[in-house]
C-alpha positions as CSV (number, residue, x, y, z in Angstrom):
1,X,-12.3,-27.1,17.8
2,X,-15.3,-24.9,16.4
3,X,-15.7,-23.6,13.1
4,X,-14.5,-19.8,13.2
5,X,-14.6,-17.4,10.5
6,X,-11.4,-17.7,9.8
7,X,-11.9,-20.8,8.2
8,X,-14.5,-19.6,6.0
9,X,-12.6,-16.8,4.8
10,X,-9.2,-19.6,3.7
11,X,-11.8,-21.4,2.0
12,X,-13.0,-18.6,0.2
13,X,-9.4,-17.3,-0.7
14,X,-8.3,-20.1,-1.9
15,X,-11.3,-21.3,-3.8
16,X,-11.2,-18.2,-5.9
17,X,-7.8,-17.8,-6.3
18,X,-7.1,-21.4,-7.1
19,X,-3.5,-21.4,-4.9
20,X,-2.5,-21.9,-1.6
21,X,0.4,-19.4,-2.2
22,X,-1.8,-16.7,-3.6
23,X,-4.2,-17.0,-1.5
24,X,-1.6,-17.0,1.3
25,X,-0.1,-13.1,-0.2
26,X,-3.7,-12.1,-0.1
27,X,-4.7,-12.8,3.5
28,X,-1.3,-11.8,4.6
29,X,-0.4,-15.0,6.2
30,X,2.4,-18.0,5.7
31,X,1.1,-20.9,3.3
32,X,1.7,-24.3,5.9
33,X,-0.7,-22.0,7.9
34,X,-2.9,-21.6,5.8
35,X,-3.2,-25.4,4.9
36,X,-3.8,-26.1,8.5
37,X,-6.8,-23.7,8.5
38,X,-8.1,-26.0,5.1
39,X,-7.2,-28.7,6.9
40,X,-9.2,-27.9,10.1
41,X,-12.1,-27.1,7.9
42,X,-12.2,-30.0,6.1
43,X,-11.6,-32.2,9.7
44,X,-14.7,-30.3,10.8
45,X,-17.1,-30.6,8.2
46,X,-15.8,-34.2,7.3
47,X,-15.3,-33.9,3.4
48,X,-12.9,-33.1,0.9
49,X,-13.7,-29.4,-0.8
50,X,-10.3,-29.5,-2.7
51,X,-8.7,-31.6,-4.9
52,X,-5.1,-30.7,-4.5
53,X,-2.0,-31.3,-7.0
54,X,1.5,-30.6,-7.3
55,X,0.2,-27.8,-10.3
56,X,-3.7,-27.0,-9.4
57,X,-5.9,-26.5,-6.1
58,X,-9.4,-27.5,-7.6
59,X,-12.8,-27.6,-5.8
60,X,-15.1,-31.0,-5.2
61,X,-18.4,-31.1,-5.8
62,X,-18.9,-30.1,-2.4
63,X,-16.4,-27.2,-2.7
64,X,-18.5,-26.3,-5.4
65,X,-21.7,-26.2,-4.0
66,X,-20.2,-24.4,-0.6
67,X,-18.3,-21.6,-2.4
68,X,-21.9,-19.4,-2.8
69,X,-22.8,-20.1,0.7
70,X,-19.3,-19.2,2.1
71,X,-19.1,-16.2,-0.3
72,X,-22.6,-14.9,1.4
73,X,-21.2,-15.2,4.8
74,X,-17.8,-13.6,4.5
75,X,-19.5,-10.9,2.5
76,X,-22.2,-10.5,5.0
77,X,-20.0,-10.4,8.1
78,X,-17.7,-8.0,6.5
79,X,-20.7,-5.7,5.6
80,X,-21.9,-6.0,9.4
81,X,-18.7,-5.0,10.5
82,X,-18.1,-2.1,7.8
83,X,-21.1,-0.3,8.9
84,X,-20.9,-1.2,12.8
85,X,-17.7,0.9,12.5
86,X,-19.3,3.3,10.0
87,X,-21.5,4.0,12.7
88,X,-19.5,4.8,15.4
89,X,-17.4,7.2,13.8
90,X,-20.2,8.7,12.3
91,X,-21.2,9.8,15.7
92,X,-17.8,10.7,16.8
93,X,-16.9,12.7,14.0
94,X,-13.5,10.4,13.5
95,X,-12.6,10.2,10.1
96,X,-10.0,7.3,9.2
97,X,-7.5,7.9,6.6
98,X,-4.8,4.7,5.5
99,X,-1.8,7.0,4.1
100,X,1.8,6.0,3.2
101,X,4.4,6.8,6.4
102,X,6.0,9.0,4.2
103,X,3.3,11.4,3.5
104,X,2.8,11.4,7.7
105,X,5.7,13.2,7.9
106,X,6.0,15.4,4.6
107,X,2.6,16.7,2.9
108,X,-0.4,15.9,5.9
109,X,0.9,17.9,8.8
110,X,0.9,21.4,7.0
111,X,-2.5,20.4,5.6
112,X,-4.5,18.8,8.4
113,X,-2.8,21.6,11.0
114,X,-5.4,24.3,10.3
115,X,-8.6,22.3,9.3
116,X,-8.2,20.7,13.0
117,X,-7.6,24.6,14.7
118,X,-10.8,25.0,12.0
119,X,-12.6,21.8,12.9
120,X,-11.8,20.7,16.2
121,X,-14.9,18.4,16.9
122,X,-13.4,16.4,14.2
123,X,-10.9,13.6,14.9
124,X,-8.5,12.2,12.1
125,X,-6.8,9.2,12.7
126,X,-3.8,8.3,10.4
127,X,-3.4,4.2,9.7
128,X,-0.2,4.2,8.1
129,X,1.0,1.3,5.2
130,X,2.8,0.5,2.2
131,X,0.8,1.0,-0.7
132,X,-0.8,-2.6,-0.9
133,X,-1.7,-2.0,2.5
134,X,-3.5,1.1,1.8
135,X,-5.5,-0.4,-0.8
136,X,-6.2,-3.6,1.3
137,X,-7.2,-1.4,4.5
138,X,-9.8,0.7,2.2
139,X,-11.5,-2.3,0.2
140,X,-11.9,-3.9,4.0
141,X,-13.8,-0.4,5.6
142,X,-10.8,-0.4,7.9
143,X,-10.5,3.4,6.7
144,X,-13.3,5.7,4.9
145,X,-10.7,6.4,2.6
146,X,-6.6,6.1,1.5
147,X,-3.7,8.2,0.2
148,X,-1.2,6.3,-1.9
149,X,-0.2,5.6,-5.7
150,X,-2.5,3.0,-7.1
151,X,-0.6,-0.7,-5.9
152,X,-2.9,-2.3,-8.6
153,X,-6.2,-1.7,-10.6
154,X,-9.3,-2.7,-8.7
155,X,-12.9,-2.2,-9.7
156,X,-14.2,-2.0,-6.3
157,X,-12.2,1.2,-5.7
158,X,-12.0,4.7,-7.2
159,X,-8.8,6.7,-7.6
160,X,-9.3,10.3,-7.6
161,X,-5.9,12.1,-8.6
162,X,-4.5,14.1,-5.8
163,X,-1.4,15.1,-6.9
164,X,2.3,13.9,-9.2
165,X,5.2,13.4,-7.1
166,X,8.4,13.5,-9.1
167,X,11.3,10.8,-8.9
168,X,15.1,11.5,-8.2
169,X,18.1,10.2,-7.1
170,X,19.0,10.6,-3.5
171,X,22.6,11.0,-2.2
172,X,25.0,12.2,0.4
173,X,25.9,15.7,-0.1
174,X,29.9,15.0,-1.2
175,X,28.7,12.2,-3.3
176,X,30.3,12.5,-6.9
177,X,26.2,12.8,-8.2
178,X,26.2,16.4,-6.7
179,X,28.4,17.5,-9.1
180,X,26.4,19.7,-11.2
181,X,22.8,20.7,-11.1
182,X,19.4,20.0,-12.7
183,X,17.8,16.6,-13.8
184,X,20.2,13.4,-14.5
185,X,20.0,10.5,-16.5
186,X,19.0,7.3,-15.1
187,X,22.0,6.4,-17.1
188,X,24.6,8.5,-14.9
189,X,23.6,6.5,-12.2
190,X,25.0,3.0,-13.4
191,X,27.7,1.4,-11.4
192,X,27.1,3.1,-7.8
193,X,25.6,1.2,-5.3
194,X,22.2,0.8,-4.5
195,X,20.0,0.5,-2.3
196,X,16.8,-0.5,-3.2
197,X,12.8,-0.5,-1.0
198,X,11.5,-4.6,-0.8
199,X,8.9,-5.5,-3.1
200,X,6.0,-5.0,-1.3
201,X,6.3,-1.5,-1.2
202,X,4.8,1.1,-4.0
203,X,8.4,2.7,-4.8
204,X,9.9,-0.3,-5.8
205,X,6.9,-1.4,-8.4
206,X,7.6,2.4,-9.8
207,X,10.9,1.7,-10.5
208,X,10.9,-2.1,-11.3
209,X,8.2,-0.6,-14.3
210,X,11.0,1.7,-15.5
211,X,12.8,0.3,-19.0
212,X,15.8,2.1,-18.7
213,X,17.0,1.7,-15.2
214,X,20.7,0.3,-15.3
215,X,21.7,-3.0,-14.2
216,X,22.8,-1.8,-10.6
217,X,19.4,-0.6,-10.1
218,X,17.4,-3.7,-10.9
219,X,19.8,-5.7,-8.8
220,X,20.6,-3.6,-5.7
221,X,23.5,-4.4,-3.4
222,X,20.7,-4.0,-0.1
223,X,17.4,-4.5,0.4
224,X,15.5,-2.3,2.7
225,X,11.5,-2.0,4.1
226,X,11.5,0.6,6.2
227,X,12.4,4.9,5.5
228,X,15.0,4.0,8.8
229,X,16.8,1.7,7.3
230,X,16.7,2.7,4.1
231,X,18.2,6.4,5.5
232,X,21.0,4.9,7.6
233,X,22.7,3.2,4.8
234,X,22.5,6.6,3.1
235,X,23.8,8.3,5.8
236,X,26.2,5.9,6.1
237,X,27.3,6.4,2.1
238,X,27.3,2.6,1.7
239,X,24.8,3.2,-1.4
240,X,22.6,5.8,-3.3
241,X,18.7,5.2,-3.7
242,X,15.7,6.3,-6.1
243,X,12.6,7.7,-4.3
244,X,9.8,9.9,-4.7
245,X,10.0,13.9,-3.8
246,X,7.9,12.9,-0.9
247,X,9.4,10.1,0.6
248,X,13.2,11.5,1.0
249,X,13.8,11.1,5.2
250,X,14.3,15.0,5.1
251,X,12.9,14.6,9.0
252,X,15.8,12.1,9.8
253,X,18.7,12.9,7.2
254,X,18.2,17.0,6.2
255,X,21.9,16.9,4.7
256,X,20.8,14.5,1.9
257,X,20.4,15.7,-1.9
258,X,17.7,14.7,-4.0
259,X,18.1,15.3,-7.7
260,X,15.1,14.6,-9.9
261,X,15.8,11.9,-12.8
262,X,15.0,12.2,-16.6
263,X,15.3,10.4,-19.8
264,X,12.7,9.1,-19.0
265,X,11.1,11.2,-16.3
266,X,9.1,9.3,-13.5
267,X,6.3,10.6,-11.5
268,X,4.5,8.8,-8.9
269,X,0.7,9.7,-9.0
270,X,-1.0,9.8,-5.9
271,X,-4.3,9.3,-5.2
272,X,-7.8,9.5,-2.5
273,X,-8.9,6.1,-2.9
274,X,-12.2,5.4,-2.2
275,X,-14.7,2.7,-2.5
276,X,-17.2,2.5,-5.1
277,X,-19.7,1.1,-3.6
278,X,-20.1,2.6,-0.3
279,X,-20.0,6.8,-0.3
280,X,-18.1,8.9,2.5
281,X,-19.8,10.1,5.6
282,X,-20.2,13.9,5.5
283,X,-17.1,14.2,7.5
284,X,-15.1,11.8,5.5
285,X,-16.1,14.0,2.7
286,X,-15.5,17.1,4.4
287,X,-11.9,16.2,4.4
288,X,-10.9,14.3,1.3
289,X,-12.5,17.5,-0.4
290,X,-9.8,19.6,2.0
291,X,-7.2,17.7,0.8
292,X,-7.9,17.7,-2.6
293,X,-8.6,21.5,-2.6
294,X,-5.1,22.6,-0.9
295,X,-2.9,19.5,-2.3
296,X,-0.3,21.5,-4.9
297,X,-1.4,19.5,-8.3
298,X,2.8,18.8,-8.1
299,X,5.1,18.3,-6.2
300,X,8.2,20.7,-7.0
């Protein structure tokens, strides 16, 4: 067996996030894997770089002195890459956006429909991801730039406000919750079941921040990742669900209600995110300042 970046790169992760399981959630992979990889690494090179216990992952003295080196490499490859592919769609006019699903379907068409009949040398691919996802894809120049709510602070990436997406209850149209009109309380909506996003997505973060959300809220009869799932239990009027103006299934469900929330009031602030450190090509540029120029500053 050879030494492959991909051992560099577990070393690294785990050495600066002192935890296999952390590191694991980062690199998007199991955690026995991830040992193996150490494991491997350490088999190659014939020493120890961690000193492992059932609290703390710590470095050796050679894990200490590696760490620079390793951080050089990984950074350096990564760089390569980034403008290899910075290059080439430079030259191809293709402009790579990562974007949550739901704004695929319900704010990008009616936007990006005219620039391309305007701009038809110019080629937009759509990379679509939960929010983490987004973020991850743009801080790794697998996109020039990403469309989400901010999954977590970073200070490698710039969020440039786009526009406030308002937060409502979503229901089956003879559900008791269409009674009436206007705004609800979070507290009318105790005691119906719910169905809730997983929590790697950006809605559920939203809502997990939100004091007041009753009890049936917080602990949701189902569990859902995807808009599909998440719609047929709707449909089926097993449970009711939160969501953003923007992510209701309209394409797949059109009979279902959205009602917007209050007391408090929840918007979810979407963003361009871009990275600090390395600026837009011209085309990139051309259409993050597009979107930000015909984006309604809310979402009614």
């Amino acid at each position: 067996m050879s030494l492959t970046l991909r051992h560099i790169r577990a070393f690294v992760e785990v050495a600066h996030q002192g935890s296999f399981r952390r590191a694991a959630e980062k690199l998007f992979v199991s955690q026995p894997a991830l040992t193996i990889t150490i494991n491997q690494l350490e088999g190659l090179v014939g020493v120890s770089l961690f000193h492992r216990t059932t609290r703390q992952v710590n470095l050796t003295v050679d894990g200490e002195d590696f760490l620079p080196i390793a951080d050089r490499l990984v950074a350096d490859f990564n760089r390569a890459i980034s403008d290899l592919q910075t290059s080439a769609r430079r030259r191809g006019g293709q402009v790579s956006i990562a974007v949550l699903p739901s704004l695929t379907i319900n704010l990008l068409p009616e936007l990006l429909t005219p620039f391309r009949d305007a701009n038809p040398a110019i080629r937009i691919k759509l990379r679509d991801d939960n929010a983490r996802g987004v973020q991850r894809q743009v801080l790794n120049n697998e996109s020039d730039f990403g469309i989400s709510n901010c999954w977590e602070e970073d200070s490698e990436l710039t969020f440039t406000p786009m526009t406030v997406d308002p937060v409502g209850v979503v229901f089956p149209p003879d559900h008791p919750l269409a009674k009436g009109k206007g705004p609800l309380a979070w507290a009318k909506l105790e005691g119906f079941p719910f169905v809730g996003m997983s929590q790697d997505t950006g809605v559920y973060k939203l809502i997990d921040a939100i004091k007041e959300c009753p009890e049936s809220i917080r602990l949701p009869e189902y569990e859902v990742l995807t808009m599909a799932a998440l719609g047929g239990i709707l449909e089926a009027k097993l449970a009711i669900t939160v969501l953003p103006a923007l992510a209701m299934p309209c394409h797949m469900h059109p009979a279902l209600v959205f009602r917007a929330l209050k007391q408090p009031k929840v918007e979810r602030s979407l963003c361009i995110i871009t990275r600090r450190d390395r600026p837009l090509s011209v085309t990139a540029q051309k259409v993050c300042d597009m979107l930000l120029a015909e984006t309604p500053r809310k979402v009614k």
